[in-house]
N, C-alpha and C positions, 0 to 999 in steps of 0.2 A: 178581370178574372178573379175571382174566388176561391182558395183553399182552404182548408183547415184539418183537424183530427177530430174526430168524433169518442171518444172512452167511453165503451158500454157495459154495464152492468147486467146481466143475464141469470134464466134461472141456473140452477146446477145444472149439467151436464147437456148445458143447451147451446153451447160454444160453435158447435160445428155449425148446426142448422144456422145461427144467427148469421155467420161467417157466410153460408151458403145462399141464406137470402139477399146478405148486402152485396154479395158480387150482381143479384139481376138489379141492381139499380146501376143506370148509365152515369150517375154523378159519383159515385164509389172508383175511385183508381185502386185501392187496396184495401184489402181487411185483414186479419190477421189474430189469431187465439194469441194472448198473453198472458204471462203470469204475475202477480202481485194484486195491487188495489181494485185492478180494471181486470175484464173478462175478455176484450175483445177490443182492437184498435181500428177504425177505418178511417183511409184519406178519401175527401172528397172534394171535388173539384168542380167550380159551376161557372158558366160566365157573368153574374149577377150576385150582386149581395141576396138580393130577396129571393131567388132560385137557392142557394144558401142554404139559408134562414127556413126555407122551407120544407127543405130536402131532411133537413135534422129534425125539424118538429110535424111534419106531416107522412111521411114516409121512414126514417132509421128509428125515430119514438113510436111507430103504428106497430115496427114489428114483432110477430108474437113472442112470447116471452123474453123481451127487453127486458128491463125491470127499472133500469136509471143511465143515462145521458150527461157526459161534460162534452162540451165544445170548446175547442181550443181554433182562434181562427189565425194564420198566419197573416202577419202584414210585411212590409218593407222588400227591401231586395232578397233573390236568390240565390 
């Protein structure tokens, strides 16, 4: 199994929709509007590194006005 956070960077006032479309991905456990550096936080959860890997750069980076991506992947116990 696979977790991590995703920090996404958005256009201005484009926080909700982004918010709105990460919830129809089934690998998104949560999204969430933030404030400071980042626009918008999602957990996502896979059972494979490479479902992962590819959930962030083929699907939450396709979405329309993203604008920039950190991945943050957890490891070790919970």
């Amino acid at each position: 199994m696979e977790k991590g956070f995703v920090l996404i960077n958005c256009d201005i006032g484009a926080e909700e929709y982004v918010v709105e479309e990460l919830k129809l991905l089934p690998q998104v456990k949560g999204a969430y509007i933030t404030f400071g550096a980042y626009d918008v936080v999602a957990e996502v959860q896979t059972p494979t590194s490479e479902e992962f890997d590819q959930t962030v750069s083929r699907k939450i980076r396709n979405i329309s006005r993203v604008e920039s991506t950190m991945t943050l992947k957890v490891t070790g116990a919970q």
